[in-house]
PASEBA-1860 file (N, C-alpha, C; in nm, 3 decimals):
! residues 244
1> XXXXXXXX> 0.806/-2.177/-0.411/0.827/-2.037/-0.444/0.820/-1.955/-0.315 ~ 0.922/-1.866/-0.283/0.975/-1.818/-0.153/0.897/-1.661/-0.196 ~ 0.759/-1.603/-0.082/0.785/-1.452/-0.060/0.823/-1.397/0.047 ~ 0.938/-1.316/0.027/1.010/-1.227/0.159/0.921/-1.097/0.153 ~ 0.845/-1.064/0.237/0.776/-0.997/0.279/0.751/-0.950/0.454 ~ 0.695/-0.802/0.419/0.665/-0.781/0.578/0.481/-0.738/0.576 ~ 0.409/-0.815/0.664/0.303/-0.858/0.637/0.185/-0.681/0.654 ~ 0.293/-0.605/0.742/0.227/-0.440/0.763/0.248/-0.381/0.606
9> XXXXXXXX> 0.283/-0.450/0.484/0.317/-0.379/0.420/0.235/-0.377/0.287 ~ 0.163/-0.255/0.252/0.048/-0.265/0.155/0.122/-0.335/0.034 ~ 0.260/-0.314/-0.066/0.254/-0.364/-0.143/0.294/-0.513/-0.171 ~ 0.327/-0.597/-0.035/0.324/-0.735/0.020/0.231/-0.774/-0.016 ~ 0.100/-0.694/0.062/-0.037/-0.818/0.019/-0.040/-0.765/-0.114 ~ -0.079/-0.720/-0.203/-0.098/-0.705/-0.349/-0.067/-0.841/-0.349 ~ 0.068/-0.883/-0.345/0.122/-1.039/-0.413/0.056/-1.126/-0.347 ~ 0.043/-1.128/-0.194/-0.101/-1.248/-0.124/-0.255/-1.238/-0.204
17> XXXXXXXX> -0.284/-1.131/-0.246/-0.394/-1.140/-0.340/-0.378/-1.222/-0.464 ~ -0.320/-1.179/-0.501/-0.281/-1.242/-0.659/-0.251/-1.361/-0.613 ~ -0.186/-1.412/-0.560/-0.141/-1.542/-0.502/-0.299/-1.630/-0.527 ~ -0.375/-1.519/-0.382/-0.437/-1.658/-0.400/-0.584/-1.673/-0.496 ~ -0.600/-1.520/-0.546/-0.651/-1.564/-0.710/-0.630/-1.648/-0.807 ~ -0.480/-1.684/-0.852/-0.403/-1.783/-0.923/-0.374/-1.946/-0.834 ~ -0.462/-1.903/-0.687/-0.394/-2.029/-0.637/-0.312/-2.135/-0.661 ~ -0.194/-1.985/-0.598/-0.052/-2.046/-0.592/-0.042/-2.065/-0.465
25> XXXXXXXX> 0.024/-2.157/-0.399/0.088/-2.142/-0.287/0.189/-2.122/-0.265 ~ 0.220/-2.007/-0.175/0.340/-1.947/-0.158/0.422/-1.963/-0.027 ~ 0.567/-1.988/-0.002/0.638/-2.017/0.116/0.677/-1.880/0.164 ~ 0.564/-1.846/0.261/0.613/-1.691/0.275/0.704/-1.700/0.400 ~ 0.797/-1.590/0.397/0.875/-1.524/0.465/0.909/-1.416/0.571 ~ 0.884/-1.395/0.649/0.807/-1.295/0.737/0.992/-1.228/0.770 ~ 0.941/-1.087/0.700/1.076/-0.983/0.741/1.062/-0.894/0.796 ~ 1.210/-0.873/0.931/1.238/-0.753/0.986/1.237/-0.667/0.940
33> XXXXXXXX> 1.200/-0.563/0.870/1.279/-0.494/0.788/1.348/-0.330/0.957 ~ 1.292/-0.367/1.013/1.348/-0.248/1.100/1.457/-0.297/1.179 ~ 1.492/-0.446/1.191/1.609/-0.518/1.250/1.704/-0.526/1.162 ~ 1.661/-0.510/1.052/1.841/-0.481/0.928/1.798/-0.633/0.831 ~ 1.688/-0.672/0.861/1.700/-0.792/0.806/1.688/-0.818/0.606 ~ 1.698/-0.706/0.604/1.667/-0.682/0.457/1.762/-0.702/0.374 ~ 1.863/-0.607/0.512/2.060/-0.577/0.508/2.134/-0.681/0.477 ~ 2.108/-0.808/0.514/2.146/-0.916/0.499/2.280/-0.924/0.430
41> XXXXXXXX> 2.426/-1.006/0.378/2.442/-1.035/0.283/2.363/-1.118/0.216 ~ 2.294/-1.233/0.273/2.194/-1.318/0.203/2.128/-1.268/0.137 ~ 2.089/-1.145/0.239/1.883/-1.051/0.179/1.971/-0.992/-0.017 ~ 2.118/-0.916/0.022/2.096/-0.887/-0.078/2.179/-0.937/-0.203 ~ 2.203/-1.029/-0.149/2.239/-1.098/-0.278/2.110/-1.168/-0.359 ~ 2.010/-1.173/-0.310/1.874/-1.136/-0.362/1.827/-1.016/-0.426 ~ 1.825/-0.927/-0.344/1.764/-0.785/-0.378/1.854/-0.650/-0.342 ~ 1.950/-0.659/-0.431/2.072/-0.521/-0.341/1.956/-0.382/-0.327
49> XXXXXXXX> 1.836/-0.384/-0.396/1.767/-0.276/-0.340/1.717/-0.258/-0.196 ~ 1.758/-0.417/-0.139/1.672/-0.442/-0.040/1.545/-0.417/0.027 ~ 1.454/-0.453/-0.036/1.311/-0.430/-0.030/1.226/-0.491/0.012 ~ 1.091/-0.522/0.029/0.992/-0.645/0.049/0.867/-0.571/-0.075 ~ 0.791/-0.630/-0.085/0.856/-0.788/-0.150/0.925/-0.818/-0.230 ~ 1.000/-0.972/-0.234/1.089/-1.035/-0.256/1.084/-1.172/-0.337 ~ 1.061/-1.206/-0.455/1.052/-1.323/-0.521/1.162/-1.433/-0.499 ~ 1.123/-1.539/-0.504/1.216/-1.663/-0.531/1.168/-1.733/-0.576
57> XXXXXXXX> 1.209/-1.779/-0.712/1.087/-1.871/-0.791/1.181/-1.964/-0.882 ~ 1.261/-2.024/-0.790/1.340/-2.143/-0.814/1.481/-2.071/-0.869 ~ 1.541/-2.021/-0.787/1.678/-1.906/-0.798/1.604/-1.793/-0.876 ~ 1.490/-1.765/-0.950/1.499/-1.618/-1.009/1.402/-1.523/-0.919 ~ 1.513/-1.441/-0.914/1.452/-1.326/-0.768/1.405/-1.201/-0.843 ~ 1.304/-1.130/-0.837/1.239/-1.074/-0.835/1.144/-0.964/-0.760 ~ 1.167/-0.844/-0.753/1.134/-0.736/-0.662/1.005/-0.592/-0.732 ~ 1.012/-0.538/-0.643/0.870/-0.471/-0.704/0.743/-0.484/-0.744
65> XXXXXXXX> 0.639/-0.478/-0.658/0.543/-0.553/-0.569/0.501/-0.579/-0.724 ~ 0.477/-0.471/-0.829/0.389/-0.513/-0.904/0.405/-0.568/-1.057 ~ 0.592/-0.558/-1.064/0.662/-0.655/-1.125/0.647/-0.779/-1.095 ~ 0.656/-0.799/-0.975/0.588/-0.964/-0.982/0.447/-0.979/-0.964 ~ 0.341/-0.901/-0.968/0.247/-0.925/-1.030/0.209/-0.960/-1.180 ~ 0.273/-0.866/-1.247/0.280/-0.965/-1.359/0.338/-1.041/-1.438 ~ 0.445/-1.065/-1.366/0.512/-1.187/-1.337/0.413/-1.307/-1.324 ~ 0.399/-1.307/-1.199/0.282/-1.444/-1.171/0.203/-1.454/-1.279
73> XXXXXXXX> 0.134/-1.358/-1.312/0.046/-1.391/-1.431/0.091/-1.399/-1.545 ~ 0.171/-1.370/-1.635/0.236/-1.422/-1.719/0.274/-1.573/-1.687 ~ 0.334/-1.615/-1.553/0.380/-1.730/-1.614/0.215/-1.839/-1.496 ~ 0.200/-1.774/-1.400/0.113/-1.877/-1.375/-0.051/-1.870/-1.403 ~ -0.095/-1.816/-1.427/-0.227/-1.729/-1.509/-0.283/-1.799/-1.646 ~ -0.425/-1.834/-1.638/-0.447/-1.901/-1.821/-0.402/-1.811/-1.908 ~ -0.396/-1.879/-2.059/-0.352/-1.848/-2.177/-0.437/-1.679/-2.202 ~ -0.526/-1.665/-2.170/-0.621/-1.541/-2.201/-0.641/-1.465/-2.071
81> XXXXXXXX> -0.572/-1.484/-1.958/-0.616/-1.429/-1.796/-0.650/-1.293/-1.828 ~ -0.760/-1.245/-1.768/-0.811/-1.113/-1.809/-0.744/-1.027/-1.696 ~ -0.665/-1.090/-1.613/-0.589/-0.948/-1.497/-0.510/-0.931/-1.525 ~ -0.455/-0.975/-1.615/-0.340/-0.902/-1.706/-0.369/-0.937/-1.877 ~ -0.420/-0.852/-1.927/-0.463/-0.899/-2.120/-0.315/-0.886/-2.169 ~ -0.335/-0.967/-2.259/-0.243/-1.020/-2.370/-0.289/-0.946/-2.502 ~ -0.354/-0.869/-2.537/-0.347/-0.794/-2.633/-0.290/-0.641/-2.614 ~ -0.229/-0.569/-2.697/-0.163/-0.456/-2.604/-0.180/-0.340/-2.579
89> XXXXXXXX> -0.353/-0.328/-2.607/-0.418/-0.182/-2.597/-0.402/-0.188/-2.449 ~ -0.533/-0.303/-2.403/-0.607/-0.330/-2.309/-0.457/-0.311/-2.139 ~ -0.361/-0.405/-2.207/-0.257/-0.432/-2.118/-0.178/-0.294/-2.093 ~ -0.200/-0.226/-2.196/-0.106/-0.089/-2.117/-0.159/0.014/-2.074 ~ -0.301/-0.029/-2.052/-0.371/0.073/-1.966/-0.331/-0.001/-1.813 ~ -0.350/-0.080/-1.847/-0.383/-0.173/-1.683/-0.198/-0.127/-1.648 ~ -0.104/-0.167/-1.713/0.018/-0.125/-1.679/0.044/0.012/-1.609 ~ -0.029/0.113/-1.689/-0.040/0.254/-1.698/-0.121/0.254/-1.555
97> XXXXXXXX> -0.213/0.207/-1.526/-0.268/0.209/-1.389/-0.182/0.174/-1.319 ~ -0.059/0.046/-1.332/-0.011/0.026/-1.214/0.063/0.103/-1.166 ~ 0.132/0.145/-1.291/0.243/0.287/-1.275/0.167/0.386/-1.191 ~ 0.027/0.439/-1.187/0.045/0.555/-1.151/0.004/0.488/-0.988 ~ -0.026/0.398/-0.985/-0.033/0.321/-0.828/0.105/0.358/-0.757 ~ 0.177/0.312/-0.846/0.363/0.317/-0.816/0.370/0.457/-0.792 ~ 0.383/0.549/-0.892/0.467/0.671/-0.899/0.384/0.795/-0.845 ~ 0.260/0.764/-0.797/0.132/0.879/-0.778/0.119/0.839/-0.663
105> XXXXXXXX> -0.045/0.759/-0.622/-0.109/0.756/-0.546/-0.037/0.688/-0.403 ~ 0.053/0.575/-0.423/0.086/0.480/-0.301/0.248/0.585/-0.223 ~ 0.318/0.601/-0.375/0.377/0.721/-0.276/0.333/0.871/-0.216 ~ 0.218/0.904/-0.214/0.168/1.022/-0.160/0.092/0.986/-0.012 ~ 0.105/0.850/0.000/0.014/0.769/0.119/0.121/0.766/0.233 ~ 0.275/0.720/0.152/0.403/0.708/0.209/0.397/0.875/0.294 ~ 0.419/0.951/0.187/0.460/1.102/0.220/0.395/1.139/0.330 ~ 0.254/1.109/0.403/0.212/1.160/0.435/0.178/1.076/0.555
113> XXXXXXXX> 0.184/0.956/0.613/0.234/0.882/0.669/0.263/0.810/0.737 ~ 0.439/0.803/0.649/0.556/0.766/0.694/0.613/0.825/0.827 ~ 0.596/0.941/0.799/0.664/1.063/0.954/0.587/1.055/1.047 ~ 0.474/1.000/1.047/0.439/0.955/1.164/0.435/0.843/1.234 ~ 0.459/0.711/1.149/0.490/0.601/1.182/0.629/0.621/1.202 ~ 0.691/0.687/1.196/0.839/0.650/1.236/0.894/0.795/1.393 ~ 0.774/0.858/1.414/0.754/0.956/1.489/0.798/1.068/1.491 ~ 0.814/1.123/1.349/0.885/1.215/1.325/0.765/1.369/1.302
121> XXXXXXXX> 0.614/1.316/1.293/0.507/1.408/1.283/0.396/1.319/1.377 ~ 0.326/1.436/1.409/0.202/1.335/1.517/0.044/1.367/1.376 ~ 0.085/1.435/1.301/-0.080/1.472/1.199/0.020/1.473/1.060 ~ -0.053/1.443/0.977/-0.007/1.446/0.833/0.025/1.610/0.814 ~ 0.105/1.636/0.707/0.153/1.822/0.683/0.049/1.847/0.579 ~ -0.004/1.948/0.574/-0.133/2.013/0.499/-0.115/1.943/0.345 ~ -0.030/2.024/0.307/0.078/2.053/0.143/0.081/1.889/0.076 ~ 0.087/1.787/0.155/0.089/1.625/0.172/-0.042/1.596/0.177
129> XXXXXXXX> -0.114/1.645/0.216/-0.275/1.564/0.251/-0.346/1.624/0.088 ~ -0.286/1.747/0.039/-0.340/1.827/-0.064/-0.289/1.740/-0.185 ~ -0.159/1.697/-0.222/-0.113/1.607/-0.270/-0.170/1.472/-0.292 ~ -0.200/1.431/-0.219/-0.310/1.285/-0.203/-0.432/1.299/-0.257 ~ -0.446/1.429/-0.208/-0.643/1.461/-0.296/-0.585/1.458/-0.425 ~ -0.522/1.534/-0.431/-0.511/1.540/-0.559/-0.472/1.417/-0.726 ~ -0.426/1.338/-0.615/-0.392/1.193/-0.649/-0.521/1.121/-0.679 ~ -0.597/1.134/-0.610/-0.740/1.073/-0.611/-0.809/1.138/-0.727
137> XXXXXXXX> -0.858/1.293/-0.686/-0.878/1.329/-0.813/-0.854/1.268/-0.959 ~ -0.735/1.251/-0.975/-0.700/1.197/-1.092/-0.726/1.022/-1.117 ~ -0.729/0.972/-0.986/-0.821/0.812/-0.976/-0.910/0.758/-1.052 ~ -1.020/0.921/-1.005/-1.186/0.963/-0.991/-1.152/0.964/-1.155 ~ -1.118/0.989/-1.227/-1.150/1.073/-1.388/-1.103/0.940/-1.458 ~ -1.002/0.858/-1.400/-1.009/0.711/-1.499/-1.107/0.659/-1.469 ~ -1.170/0.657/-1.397/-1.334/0.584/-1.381/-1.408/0.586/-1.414 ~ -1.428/0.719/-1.514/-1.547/0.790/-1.589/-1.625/0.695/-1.671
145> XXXXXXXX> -1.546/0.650/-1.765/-1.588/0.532/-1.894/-1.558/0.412/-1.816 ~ -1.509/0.338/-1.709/-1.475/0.220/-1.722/-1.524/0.226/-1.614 ~ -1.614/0.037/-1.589/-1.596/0.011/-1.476/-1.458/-0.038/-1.356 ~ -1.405/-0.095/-1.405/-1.265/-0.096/-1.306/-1.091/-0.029/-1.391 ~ -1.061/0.000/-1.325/-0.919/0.043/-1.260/-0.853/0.085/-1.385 ~ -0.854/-0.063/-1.482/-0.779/-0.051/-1.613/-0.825/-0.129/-1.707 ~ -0.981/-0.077/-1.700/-1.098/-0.113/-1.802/-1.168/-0.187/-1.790 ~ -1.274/-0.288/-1.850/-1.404/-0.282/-1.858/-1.428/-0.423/-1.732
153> XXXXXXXX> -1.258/-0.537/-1.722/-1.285/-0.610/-1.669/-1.145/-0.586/-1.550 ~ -1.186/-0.655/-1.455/-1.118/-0.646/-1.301/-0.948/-0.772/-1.335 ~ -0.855/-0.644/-1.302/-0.738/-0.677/-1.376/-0.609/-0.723/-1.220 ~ -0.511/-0.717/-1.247/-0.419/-0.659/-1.120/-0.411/-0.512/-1.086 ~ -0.442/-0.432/-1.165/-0.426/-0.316/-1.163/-0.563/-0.258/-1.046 ~ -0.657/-0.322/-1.011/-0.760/-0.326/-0.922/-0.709/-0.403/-0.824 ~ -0.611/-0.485/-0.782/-0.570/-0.521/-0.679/-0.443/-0.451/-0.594 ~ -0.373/-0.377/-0.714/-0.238/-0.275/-0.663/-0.346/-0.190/-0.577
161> XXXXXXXX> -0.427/-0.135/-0.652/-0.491/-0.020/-0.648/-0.609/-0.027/-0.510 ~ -0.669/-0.157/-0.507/-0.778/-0.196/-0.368/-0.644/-0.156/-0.268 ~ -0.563/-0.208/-0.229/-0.442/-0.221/-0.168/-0.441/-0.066/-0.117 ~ -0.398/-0.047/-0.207/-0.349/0.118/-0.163/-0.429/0.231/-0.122 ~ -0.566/0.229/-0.181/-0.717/0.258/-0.144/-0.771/0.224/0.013 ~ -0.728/0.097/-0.001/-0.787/0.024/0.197/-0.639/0.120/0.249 ~ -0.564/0.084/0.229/-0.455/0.147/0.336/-0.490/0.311/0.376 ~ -0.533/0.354/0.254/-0.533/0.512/0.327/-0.696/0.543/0.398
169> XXXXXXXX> -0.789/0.426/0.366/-0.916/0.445/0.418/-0.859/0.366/0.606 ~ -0.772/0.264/0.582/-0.750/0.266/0.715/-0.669/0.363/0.824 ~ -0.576/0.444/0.779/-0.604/0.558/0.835/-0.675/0.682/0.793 ~ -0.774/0.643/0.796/-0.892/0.767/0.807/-0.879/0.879/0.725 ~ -0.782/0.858/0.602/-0.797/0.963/0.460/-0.947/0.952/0.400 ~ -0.972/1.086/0.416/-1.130/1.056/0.304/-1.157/1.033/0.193 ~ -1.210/0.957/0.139/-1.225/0.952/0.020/-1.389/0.962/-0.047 ~ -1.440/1.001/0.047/-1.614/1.043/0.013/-1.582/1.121/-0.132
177> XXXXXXXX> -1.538/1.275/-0.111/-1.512/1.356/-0.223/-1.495/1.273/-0.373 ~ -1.456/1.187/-0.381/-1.456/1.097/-0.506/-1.546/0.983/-0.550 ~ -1.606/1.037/-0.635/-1.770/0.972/-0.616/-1.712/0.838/-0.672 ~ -1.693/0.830/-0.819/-1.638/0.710/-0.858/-1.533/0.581/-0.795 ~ -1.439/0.653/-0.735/-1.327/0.587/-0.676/-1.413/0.543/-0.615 ~ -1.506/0.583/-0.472/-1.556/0.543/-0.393/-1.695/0.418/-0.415 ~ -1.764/0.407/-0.536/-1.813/0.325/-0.584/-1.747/0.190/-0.695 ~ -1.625/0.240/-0.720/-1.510/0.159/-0.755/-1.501/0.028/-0.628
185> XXXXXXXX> -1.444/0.115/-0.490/-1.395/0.074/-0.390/-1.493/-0.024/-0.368 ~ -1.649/0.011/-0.346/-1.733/-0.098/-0.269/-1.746/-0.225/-0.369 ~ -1.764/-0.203/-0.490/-1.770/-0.298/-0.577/-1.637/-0.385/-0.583 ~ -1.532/-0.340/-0.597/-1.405/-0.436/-0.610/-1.429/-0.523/-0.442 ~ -1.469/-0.467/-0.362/-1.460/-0.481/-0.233/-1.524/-0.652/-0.237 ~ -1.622/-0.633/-0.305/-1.751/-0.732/-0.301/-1.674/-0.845/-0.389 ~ -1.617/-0.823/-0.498/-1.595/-0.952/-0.558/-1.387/-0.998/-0.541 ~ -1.355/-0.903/-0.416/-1.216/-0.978/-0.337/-1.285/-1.062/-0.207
193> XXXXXXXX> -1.321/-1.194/-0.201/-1.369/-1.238/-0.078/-1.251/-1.235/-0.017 ~ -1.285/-1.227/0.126/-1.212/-1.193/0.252/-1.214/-1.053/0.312 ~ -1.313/-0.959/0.217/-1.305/-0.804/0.310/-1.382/-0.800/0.422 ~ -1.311/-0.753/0.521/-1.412/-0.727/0.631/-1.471/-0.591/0.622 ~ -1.622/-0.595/0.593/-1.677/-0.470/0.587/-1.688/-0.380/0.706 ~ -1.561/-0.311/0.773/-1.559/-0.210/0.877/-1.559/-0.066/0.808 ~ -1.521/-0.043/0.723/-1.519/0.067/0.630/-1.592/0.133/0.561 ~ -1.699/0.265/0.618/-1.835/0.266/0.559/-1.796/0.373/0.403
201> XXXXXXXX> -1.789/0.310/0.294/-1.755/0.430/0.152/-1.900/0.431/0.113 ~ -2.002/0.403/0.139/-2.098/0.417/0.056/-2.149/0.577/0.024 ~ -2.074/0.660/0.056/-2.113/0.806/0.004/-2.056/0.780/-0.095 ~ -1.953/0.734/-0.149/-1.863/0.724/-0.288/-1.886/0.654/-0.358 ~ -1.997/0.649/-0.427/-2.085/0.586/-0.532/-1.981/0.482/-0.626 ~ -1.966/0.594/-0.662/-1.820/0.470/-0.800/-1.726/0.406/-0.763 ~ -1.630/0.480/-0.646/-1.510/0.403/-0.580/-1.603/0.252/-0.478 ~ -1.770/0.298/-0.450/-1.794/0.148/-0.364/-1.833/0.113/-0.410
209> XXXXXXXX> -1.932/0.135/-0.556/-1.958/0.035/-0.681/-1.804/-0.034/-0.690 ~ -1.708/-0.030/-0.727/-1.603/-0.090/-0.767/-1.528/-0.161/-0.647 ~ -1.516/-0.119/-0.572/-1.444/-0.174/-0.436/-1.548/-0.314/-0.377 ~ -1.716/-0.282/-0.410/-1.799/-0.408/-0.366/-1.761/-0.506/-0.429 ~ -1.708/-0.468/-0.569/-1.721/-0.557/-0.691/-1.576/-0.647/-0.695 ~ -1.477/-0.546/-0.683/-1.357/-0.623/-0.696/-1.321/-0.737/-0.578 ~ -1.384/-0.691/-0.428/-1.391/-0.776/-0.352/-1.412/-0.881/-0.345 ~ -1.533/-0.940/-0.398/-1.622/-0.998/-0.448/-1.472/-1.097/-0.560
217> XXXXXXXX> -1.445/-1.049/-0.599/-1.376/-1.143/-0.737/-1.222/-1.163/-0.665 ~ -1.174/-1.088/-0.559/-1.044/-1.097/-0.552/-1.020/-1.193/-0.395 ~ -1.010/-1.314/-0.457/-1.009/-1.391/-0.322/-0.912/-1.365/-0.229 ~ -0.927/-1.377/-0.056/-0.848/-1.339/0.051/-0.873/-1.239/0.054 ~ -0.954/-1.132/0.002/-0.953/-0.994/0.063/-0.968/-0.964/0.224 ~ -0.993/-1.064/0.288/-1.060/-0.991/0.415/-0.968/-1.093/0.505 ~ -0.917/-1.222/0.488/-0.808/-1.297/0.533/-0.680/-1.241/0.584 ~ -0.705/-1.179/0.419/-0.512/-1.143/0.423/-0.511/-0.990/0.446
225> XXXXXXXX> -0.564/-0.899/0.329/-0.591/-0.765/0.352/-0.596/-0.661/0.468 ~ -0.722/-0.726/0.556/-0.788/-0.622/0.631/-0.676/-0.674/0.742 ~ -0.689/-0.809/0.789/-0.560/-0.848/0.871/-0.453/-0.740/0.885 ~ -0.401/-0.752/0.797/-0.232/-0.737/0.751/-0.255/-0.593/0.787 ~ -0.338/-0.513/0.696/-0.346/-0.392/0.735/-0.354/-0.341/0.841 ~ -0.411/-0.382/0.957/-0.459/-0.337/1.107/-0.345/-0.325/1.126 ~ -0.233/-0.400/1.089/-0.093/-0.370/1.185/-0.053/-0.224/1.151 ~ -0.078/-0.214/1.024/-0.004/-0.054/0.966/-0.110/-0.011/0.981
233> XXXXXXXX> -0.187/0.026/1.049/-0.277/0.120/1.102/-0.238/0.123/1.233 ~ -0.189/0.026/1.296/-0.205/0.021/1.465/-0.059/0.117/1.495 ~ 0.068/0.130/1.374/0.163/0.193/1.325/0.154/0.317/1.340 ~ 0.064/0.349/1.287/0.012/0.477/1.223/-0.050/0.570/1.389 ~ -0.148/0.474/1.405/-0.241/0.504/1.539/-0.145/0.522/1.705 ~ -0.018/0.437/1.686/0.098/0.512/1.787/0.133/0.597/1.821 ~ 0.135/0.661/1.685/0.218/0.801/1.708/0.104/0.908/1.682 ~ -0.002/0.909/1.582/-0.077/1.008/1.595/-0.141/1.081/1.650
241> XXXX> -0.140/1.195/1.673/-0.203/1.273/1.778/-0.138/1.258/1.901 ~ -0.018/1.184/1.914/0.012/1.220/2.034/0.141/1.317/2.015 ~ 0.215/1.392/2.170/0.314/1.478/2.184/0.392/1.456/2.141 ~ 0.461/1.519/2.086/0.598/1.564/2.014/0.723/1.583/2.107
END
């Protein structure tokens, strides 16, 4: 099973997590995407969206980091896998989390940025950073009743979501202000082995209750994760703050 992926890219590892929770082994693929390599005719007669990540799972291709998340678990995952439930209260919350991973929080991380990794801003724009809180905010309030992400037990929807959480704590978005998220964060943190604890959230009670916890359960966190990430931070850390 082939992943085309670029390893700076938060919703890449999502699928190296899951991967190696389900220990699968995967034939990964390491992509240009700034050399055109996406462009391919090959790339897209795979993926005409041309994207990363990129499934191949014996000719059926598959795109959208967290479409093939549950993907994998549907087909490689036990009969009852609790990171994705099979009954359909439970499952369309966790869905409903991934969505707003998708359509909320991971693109407001993009917005705000993107323009500087590509050097088009040296500081995030106010109106964008306000946007993101506000994203969180709404994080913070699914946390209230539940301990993780998309209910009572640690799903994929805590691994989209660790993902996108470390990325904006690695460039230096705060997330103290969100007590839960931030005790979320330390707890998931704890039961994904592989986090490297450089990241101090312990003001954020709930997001690092949850971030300790999911760590802890989500194997490779600190292998693959914190790795992978330094590059899109070191991205990020190029252009920031410097002249225009």
């Amino acid at each position: 099973m082939d992943l085309y992926l670029a390893s700076a890219s938060p919703p890449c590892n999502s699928i190296l997590l899951l991967a190696k929770a389900l220990k699968l082994n995967l034939n990964l693929k390491e992509v240009n995407i700034m050399a055109g390599e996406t462009k391919t005719p090959e790339f897209l007669k795979m993926n005409p969206q041309h994207t990363v990540p990129t499934l191949n799972d014996s000719g059926f291709y598959l795109w959208e980091s967290r479409a093939i998340m549950t993907y994998l678990v549907n087909k490689y995952g036990s009969r009852d896998d609790p990171l994705y439930p099979k009954d359909p209260k439970p499952k369309a919350v966790v869905e409903s989390r991934l969505y707003f991973d998708a359509i909320t929080l991971y693109p407001a991380m993009l917005k705000c940025y993107l323009p500087i990794i590509f050097g088009k801003q040296t500081e995030p724009n106010p109106d964008d950073i306000k946007q993101a809180q506000a994203a969180f905010e709404i994080f913070d309030t699914f946390l209230e009743h539940t301990e993780y992400a998309g209910g009572d037990t640690f799903s994929i929807a805590d691994i989209s979501l660790l993902v996108t959480v470390t990325a904006y704590v690695t460039v230096e978005f705060d997330i103290s202000p969100y007590k839960r998220v931030s005790l979320w964060f330390s707890k998931v943190k704890e039961i994904c082995p592989g986090y490297e604890d450089e990241f101090d959230i312990s003001p954020y009670k709930r997001v690092s209750l949850w971030f300790s916890k999911v760590k802890e359960i989500c194997p490779g966190y600190e292998d693959i994760l914190v790795k992978n990430l330094s590059t899109f931070k070191a991205l990020i850390d190029k252009n920031k703050g410097a002249s225009s």
